[in-house]
Biopython code that builds the backbone (N, CA, C, O; Angstrom):
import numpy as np
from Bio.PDB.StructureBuilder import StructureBuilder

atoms = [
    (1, "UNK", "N", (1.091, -67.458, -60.307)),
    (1, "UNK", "CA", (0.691, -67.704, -61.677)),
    (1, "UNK", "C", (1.723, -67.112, -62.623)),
    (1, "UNK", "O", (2.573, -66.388, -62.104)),
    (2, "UNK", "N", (1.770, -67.300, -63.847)),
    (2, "UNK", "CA", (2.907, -66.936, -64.641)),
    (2, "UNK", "C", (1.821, -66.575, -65.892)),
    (2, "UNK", "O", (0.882, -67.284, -66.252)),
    (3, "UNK", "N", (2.157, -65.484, -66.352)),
    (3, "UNK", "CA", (1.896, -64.657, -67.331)),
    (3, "UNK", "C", (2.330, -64.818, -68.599)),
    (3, "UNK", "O", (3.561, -64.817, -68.568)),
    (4, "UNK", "N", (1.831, -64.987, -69.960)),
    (4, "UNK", "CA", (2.270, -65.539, -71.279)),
    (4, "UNK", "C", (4.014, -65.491, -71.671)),
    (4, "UNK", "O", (4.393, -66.370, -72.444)),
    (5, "UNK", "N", (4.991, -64.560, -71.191)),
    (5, "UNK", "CA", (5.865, -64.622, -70.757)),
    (5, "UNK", "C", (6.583, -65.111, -70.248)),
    (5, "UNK", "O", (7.747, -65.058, -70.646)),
    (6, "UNK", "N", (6.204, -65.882, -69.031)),
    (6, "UNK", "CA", (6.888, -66.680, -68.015)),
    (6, "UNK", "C", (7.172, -66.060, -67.271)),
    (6, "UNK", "O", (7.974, -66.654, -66.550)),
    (7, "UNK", "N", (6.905, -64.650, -66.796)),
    (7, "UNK", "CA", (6.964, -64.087, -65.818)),
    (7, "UNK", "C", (5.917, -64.568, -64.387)),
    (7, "UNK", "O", (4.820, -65.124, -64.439)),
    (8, "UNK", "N", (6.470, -64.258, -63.512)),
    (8, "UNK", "CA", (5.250, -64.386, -62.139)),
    (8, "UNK", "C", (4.521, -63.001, -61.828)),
    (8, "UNK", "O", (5.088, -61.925, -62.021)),
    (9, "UNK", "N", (3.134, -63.116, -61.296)),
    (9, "UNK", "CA", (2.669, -61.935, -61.038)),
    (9, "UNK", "C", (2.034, -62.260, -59.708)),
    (9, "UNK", "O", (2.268, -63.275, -59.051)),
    (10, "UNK", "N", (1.315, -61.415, -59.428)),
    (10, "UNK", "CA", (0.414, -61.523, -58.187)),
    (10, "UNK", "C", (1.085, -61.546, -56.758)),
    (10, "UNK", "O", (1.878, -60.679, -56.393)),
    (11, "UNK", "N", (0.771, -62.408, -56.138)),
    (11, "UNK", "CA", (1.128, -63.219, -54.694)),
    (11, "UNK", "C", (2.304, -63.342, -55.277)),
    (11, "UNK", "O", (3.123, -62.455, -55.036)),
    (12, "UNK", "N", (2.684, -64.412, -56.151)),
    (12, "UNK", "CA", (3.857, -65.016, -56.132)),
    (12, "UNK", "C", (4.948, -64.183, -56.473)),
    (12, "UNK", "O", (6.079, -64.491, -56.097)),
    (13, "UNK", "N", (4.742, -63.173, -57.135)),
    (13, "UNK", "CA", (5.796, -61.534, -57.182)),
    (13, "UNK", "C", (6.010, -61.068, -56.183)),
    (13, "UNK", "O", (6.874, -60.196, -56.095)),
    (14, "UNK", "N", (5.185, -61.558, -54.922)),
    (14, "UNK", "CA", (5.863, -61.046, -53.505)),
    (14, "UNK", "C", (5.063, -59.815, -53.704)),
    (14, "UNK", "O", (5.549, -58.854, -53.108)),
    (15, "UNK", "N", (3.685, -59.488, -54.547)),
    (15, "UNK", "CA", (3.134, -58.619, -54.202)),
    (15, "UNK", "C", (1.679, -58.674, -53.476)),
    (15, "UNK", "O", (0.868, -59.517, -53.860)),
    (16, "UNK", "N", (1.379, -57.847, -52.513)),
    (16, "UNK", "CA", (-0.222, -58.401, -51.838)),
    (16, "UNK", "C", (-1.411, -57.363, -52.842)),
    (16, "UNK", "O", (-1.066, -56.392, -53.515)),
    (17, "UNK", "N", (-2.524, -57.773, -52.736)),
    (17, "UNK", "CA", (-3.518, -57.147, -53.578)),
    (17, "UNK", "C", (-3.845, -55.410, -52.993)),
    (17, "UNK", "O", (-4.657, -54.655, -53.527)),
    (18, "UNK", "N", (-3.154, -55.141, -52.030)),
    (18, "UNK", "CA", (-3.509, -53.630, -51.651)),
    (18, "UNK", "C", (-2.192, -52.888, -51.913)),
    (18, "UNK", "O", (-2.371, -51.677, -51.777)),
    (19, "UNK", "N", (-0.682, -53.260, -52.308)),
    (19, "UNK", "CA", (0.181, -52.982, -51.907)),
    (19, "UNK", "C", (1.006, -53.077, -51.292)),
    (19, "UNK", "O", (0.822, -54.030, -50.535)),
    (20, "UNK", "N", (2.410, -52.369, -51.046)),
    (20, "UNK", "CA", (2.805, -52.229, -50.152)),
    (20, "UNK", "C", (2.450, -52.200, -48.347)),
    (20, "UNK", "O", (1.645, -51.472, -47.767)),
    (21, "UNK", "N", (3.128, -52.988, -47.909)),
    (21, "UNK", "CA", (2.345, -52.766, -46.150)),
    (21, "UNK", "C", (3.110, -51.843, -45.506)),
    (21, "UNK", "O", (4.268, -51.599, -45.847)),
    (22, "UNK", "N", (2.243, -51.019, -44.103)),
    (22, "UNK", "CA", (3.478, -49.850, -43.471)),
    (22, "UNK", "C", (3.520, -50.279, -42.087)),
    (22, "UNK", "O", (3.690, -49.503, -41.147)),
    (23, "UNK", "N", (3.353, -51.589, -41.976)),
    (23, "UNK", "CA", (3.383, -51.907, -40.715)),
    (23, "UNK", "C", (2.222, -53.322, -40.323)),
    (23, "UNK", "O", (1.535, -53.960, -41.121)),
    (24, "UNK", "N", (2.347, -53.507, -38.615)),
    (24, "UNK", "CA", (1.293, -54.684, -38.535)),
    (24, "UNK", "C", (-0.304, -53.730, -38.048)),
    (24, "UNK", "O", (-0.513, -52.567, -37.702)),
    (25, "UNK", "N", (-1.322, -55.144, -38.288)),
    (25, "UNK", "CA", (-2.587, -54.803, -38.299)),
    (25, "UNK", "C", (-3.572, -54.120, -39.146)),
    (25, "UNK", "O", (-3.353, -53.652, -40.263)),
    (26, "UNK", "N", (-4.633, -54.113, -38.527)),
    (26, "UNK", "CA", (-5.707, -52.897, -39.347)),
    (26, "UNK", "C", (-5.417, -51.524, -38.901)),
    (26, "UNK", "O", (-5.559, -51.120, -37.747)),
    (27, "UNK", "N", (-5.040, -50.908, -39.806)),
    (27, "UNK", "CA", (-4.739, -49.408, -39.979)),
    (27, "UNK", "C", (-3.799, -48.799, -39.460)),
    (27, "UNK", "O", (-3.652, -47.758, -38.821)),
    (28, "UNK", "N", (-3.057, -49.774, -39.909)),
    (28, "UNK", "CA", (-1.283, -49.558, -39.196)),
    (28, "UNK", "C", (-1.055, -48.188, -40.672)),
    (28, "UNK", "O", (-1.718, -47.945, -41.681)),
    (29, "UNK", "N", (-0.015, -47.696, -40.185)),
    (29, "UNK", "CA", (0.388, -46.263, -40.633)),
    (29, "UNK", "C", (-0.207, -45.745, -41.316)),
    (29, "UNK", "O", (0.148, -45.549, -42.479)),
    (30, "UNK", "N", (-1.808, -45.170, -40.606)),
    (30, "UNK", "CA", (-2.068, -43.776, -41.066)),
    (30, "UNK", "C", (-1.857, -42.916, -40.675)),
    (30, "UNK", "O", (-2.242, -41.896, -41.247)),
    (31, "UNK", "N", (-0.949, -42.829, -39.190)),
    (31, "UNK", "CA", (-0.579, -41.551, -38.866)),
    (31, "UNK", "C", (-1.210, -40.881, -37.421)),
    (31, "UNK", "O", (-0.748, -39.982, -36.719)),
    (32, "UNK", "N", (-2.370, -41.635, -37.280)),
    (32, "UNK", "CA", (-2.987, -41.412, -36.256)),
    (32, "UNK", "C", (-3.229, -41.379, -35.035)),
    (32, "UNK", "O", (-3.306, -42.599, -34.890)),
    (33, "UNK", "N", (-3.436, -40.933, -33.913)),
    (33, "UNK", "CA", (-3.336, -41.014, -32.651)),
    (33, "UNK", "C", (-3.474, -42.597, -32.664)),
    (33, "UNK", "O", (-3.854, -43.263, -33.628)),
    (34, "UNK", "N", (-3.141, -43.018, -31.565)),
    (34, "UNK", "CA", (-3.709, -44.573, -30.788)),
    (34, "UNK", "C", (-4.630, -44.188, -30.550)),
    (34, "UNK", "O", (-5.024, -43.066, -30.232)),
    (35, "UNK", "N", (-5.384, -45.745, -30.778)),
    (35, "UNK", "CA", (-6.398, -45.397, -30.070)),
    (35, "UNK", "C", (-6.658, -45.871, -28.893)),
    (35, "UNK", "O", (-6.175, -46.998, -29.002)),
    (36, "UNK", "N", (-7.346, -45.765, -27.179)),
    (36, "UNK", "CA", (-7.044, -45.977, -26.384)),
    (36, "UNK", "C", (-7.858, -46.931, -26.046)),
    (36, "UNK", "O", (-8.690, -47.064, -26.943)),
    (37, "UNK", "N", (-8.055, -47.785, -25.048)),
    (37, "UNK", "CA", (-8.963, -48.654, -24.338)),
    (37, "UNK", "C", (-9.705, -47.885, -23.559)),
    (37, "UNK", "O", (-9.455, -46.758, -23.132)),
    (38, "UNK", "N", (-10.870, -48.728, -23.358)),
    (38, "UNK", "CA", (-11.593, -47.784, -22.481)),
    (38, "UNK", "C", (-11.466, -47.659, -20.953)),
    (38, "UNK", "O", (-12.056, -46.778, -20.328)),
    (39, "UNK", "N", (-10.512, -48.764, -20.263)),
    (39, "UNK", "CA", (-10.088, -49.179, -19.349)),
    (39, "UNK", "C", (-9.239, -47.814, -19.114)),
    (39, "UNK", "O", (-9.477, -47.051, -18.177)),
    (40, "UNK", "N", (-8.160, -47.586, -20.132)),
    (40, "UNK", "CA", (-7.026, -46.863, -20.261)),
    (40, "UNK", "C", (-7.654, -45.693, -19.619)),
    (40, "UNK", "O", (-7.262, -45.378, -18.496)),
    (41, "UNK", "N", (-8.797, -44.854, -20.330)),
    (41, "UNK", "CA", (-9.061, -43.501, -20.200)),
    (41, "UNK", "C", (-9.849, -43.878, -18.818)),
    (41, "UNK", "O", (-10.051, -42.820, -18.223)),
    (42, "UNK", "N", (-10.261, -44.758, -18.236)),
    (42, "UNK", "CA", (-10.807, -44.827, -16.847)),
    (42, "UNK", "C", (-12.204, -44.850, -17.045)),
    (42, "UNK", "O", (-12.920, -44.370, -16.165)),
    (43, "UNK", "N", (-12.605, -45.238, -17.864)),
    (43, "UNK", "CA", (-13.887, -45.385, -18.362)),
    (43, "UNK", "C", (-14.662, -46.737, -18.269)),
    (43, "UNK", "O", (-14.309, -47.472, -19.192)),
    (44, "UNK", "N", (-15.565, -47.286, -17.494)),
    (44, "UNK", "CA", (-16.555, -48.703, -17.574)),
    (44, "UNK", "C", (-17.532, -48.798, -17.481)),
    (44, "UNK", "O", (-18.194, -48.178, -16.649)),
    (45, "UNK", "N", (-17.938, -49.520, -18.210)),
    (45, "UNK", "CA", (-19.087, -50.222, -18.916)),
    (45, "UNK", "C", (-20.008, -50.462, -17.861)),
    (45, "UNK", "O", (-19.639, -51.348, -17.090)),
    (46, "UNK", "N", (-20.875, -50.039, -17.656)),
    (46, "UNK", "CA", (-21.987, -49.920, -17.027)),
    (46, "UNK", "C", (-22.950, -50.932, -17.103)),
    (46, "UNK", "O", (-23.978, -50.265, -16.995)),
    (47, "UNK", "N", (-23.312, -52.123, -17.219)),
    (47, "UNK", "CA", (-24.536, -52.975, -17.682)),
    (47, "UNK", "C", (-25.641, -52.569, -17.568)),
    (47, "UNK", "O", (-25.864, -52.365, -16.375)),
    (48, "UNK", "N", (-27.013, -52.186, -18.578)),
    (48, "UNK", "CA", (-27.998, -52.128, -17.900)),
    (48, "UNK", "C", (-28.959, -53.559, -17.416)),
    (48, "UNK", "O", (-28.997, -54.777, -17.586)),
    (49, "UNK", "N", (-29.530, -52.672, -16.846)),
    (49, "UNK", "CA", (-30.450, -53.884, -16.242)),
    (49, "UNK", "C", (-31.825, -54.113, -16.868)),
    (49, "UNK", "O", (-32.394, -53.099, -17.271)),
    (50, "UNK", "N", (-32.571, -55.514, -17.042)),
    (50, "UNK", "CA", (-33.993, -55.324, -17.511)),
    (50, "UNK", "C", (-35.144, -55.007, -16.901)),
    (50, "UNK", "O", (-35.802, -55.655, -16.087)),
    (51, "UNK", "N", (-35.320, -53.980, -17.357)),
    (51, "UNK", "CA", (-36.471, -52.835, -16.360)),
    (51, "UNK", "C", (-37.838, -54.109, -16.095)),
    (51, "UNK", "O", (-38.512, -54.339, -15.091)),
    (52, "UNK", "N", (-37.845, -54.677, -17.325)),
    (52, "UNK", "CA", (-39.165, -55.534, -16.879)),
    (52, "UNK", "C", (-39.094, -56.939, -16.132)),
    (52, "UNK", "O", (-40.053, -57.648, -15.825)),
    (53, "UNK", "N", (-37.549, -57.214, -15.877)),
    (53, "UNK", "CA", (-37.296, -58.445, -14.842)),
    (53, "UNK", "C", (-37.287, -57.567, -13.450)),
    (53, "UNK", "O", (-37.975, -58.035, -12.543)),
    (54, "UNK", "N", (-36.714, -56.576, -13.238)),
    (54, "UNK", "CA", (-36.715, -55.984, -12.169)),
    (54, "UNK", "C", (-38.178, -55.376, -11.328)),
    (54, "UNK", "O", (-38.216, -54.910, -10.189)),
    (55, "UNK", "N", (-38.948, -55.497, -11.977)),
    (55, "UNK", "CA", (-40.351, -55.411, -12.022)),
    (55, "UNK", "C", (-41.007, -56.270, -11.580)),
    (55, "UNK", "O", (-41.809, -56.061, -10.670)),
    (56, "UNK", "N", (-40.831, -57.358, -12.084)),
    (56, "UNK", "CA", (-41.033, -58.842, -12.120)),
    (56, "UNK", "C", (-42.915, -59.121, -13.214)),
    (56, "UNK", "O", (-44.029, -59.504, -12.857)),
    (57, "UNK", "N", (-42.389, -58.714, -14.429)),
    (57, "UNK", "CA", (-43.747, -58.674, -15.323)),
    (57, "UNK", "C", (-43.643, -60.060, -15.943)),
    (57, "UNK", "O", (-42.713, -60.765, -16.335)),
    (58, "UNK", "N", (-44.825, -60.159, -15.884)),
    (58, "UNK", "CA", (-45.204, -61.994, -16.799)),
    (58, "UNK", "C", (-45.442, -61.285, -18.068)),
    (58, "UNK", "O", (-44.530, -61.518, -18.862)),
    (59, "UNK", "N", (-46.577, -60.306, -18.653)),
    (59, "UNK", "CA", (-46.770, -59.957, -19.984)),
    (59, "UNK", "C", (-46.638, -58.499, -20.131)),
    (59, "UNK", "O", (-46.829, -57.645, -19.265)),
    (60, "UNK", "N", (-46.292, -58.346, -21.324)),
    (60, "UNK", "CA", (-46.693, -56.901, -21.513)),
    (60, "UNK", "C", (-47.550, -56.968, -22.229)),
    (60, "UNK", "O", (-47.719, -57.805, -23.115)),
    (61, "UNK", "N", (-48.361, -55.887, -21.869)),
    (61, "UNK", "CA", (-49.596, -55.264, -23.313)),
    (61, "UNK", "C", (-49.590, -54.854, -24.111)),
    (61, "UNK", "O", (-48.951, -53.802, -24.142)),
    (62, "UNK", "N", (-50.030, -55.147, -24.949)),
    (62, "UNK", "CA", (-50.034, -54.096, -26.152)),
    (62, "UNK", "C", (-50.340, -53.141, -26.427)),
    (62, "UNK", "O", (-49.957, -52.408, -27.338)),
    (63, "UNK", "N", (-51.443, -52.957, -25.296)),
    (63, "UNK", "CA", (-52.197, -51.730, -24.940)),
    (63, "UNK", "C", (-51.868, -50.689, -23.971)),
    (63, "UNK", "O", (-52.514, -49.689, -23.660)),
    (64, "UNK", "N", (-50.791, -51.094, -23.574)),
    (64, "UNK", "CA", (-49.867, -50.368, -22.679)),
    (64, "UNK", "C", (-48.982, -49.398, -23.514)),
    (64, "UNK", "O", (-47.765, -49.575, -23.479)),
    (65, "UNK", "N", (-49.649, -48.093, -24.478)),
    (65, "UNK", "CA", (-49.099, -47.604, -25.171)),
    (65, "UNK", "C", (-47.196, -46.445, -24.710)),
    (65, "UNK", "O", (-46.125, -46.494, -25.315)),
    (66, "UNK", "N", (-47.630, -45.497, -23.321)),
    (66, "UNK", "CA", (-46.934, -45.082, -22.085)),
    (66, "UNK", "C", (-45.701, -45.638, -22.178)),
    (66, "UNK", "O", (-44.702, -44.935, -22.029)),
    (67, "UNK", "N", (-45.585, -47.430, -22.523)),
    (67, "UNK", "CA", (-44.796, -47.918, -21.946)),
    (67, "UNK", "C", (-43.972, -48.152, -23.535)),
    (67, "UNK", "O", (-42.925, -47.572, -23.825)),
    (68, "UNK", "N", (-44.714, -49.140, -24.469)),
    (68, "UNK", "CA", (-44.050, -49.056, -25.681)),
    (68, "UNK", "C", (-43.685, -47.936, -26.400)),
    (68, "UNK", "O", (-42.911, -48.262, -27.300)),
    (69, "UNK", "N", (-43.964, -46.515, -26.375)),
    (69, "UNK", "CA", (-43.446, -45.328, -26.604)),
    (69, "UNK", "C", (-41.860, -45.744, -26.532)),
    (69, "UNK", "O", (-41.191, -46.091, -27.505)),
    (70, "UNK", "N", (-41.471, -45.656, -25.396)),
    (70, "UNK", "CA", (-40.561, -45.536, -24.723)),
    (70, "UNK", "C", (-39.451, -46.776, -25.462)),
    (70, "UNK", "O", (-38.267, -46.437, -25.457)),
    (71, "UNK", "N", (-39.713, -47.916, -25.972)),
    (71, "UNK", "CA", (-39.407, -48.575, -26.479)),
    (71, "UNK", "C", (-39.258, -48.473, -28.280)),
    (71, "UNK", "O", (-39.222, -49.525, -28.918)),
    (72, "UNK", "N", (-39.204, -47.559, -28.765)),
    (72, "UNK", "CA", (-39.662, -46.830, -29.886)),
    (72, "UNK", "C", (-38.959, -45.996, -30.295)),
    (72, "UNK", "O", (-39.095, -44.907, -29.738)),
    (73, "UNK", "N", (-38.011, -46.075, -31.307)),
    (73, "UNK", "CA", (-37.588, -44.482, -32.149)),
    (73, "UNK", "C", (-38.436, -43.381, -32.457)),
    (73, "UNK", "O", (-39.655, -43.549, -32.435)),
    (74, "UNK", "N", (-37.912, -42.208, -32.757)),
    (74, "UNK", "CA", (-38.648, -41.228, -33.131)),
    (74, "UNK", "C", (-39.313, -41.353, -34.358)),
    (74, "UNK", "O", (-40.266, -40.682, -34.751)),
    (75, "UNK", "N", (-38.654, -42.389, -35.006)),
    (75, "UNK", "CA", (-38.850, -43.136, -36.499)),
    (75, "UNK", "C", (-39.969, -43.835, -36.722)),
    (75, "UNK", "O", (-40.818, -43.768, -37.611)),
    (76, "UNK", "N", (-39.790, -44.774, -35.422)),
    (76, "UNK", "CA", (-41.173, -45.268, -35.318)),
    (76, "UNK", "C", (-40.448, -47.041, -35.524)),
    (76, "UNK", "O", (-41.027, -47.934, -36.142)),
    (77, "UNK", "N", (-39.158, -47.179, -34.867)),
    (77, "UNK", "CA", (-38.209, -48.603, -34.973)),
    (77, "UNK", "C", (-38.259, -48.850, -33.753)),
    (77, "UNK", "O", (-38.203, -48.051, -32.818)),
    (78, "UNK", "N", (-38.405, -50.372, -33.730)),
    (78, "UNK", "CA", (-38.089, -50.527, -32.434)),
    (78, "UNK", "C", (-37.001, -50.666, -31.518)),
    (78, "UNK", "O", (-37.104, -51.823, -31.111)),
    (79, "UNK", "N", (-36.098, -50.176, -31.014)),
    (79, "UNK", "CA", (-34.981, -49.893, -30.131)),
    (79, "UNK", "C", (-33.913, -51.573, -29.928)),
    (79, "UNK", "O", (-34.571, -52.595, -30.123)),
    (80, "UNK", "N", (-33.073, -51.685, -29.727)),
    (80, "UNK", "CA", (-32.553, -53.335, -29.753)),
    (80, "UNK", "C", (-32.441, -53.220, -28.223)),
    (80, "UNK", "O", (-32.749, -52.319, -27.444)),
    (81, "UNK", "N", (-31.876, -54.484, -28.050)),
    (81, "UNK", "CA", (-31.667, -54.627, -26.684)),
    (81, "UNK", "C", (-30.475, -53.370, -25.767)),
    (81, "UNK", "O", (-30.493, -52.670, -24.755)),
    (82, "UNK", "N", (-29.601, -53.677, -26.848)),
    (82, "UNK", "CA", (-28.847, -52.892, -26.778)),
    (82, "UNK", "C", (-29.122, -51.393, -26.002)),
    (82, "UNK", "O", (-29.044, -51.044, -24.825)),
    (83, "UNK", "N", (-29.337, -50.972, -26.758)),
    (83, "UNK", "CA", (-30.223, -49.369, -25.993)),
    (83, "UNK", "C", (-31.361, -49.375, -25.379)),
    (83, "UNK", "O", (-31.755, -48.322, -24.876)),
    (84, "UNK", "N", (-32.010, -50.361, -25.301)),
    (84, "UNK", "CA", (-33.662, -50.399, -24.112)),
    (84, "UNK", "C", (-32.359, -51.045, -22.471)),
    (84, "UNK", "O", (-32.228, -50.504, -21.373)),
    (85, "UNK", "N", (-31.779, -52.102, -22.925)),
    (85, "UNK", "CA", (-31.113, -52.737, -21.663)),
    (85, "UNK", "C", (-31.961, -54.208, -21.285)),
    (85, "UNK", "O", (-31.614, -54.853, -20.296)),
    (86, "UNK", "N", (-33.143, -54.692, -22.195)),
    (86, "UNK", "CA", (-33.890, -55.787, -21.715)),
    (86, "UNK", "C", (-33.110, -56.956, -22.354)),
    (86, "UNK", "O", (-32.094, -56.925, -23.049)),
    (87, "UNK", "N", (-33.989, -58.175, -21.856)),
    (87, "UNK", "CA", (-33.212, -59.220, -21.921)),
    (87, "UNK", "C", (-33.854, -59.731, -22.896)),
    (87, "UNK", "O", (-34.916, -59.434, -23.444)),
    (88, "UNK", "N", (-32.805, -60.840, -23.112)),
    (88, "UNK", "CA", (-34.101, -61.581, -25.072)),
    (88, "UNK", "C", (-35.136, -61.780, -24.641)),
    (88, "UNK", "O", (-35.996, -61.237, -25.334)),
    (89, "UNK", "N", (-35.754, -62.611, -23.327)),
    (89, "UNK", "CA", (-37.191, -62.729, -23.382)),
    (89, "UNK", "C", (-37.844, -61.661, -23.479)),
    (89, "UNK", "O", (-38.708, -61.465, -24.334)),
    (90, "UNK", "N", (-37.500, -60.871, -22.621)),
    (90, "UNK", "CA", (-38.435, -59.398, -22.536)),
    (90, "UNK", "C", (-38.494, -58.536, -23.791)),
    (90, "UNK", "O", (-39.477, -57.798, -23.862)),
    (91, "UNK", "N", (-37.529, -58.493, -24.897)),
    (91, "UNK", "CA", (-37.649, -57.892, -26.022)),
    (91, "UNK", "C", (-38.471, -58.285, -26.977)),
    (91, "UNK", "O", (-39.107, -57.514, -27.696)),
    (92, "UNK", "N", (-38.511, -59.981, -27.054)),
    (92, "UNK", "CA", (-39.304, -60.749, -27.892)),
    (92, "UNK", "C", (-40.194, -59.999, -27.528)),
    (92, "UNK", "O", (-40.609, -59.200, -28.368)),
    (93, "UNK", "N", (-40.686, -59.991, -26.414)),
    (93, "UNK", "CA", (-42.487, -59.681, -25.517)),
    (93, "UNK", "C", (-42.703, -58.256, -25.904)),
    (93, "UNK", "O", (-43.835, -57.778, -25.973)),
    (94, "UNK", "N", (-41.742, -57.655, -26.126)),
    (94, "UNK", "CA", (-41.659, -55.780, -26.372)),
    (94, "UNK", "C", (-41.764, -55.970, -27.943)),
    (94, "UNK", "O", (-42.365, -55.009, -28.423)),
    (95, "UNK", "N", (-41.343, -56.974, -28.985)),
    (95, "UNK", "CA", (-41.459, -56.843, -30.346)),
    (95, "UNK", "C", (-42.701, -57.467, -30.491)),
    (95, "UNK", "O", (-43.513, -56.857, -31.187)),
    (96, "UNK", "N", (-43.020, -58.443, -30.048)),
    (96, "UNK", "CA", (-44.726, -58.881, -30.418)),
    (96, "UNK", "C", (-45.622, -57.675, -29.812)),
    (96, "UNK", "O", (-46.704, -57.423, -30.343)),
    (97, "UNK", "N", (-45.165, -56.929, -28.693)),
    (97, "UNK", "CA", (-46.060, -56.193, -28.375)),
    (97, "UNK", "C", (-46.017, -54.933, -29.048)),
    (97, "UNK", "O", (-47.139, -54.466, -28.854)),
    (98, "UNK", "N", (-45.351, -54.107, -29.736)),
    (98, "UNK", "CA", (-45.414, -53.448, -30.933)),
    (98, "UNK", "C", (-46.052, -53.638, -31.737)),
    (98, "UNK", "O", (-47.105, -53.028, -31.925)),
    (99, "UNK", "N", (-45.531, -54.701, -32.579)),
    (99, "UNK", "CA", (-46.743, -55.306, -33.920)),
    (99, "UNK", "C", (-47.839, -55.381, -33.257)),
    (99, "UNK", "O", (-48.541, -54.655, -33.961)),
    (100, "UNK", "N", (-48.490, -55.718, -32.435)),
    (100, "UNK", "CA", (-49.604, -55.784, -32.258)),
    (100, "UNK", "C", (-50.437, -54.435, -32.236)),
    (100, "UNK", "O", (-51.526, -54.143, -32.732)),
    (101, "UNK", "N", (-49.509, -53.712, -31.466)),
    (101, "UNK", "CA", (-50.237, -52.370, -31.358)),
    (101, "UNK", "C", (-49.950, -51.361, -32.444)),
    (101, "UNK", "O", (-50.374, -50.206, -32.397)),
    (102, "UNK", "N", (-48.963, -52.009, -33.752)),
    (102, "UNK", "CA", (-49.026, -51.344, -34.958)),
    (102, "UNK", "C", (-50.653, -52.027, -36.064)),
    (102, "UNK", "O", (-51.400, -51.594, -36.942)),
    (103, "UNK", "N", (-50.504, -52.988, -35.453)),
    (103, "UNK", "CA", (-51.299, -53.733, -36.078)),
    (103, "UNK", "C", (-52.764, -53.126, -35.991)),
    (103, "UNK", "O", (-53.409, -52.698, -36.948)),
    (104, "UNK", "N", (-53.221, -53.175, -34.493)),
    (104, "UNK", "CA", (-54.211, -52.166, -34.406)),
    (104, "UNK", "C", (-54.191, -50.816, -34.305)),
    (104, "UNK", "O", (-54.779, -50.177, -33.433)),
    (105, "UNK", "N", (-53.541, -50.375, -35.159)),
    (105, "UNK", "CA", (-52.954, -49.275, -34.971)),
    (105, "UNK", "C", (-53.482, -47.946, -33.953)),
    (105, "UNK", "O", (-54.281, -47.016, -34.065)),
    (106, "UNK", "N", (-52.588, -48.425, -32.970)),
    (106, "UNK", "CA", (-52.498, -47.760, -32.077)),
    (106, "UNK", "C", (-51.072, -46.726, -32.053)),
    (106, "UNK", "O", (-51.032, -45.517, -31.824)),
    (107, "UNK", "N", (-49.749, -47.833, -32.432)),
    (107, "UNK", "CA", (-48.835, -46.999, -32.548)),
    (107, "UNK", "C", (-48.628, -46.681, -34.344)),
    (107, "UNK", "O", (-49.496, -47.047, -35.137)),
    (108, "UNK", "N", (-47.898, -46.265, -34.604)),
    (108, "UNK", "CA", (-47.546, -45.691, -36.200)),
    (108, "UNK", "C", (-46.381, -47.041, -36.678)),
    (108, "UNK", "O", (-45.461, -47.632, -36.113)),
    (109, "UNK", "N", (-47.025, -47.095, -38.005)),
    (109, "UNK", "CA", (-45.485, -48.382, -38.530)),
    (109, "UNK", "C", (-44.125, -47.446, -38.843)),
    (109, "UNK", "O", (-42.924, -47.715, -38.872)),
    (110, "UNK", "N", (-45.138, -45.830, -39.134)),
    (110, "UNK", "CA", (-43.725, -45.405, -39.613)),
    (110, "UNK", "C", (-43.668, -43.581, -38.872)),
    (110, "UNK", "O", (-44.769, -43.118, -39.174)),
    (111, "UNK", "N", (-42.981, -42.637, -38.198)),
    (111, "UNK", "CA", (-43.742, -41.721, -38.043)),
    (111, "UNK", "C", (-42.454, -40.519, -38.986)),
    (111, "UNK", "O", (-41.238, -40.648, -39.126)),
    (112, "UNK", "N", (-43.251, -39.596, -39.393)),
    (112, "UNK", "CA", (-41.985, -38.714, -40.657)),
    (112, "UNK", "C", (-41.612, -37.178, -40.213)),
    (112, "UNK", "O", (-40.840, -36.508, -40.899)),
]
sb = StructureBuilder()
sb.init_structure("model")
sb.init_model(0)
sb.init_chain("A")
sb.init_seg("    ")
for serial, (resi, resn, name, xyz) in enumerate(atoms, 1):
    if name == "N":
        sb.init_residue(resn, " ", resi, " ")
    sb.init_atom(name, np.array(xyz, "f"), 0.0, 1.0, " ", f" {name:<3s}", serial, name[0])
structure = sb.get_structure()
């Protein structure tokens, strides 16, 4: 773009909107160690497994409080797959089975 002047600014000044660059990528020269792979440090990924396929469960209860605990922050959230290790079906079945048992409150919506 050109400025009342006739000068160029921006991009076309050969300038980028952060500055100067100190190199390639995201967070090229701050100075910082590398960072390593996890391969590198000898470290792997473990998969978990779904406790309730390994089981071999058709439903869970809602009333199966023991078990949804366990599925549960201290907060009173329900955990993702991620950190329980279940699979989408079985989580769906672990999130309806929460609400339900928040619903009748059995478990807490919120605990402080």
């Amino acid at each position: 773009m050109i400025d009342g002047q006739g000068q160029a600014y921006g991009r076309e000044r050969g300038r980028t909107s952060r500055g100067p660059s100190k190199g390639k990528g995201r967070g090229a020269g701050r100075g910082g160690p590398r960072r390593r792979d996890r391969a590198e440090l000898g470290l792997r990924f473990r998969r978990k497994t779904c406790r309730f396929c390994e089981e071999k469960s058709e439903a869970l209860d809602y009333k199966d409080l023991r078990r949804l605990e366990r599925l549960v922050s201290e907060r009173g959230k329900i955990l993702s797959r991620r950190l329980t290790g279940s699979c989408a079906r079985h989580q769906r079945m672990v999130q309806q089975a929460v609400k339900r048992a928040r619903y009748m409150a059995l478990l807490p919506y919120i605990k402080k």
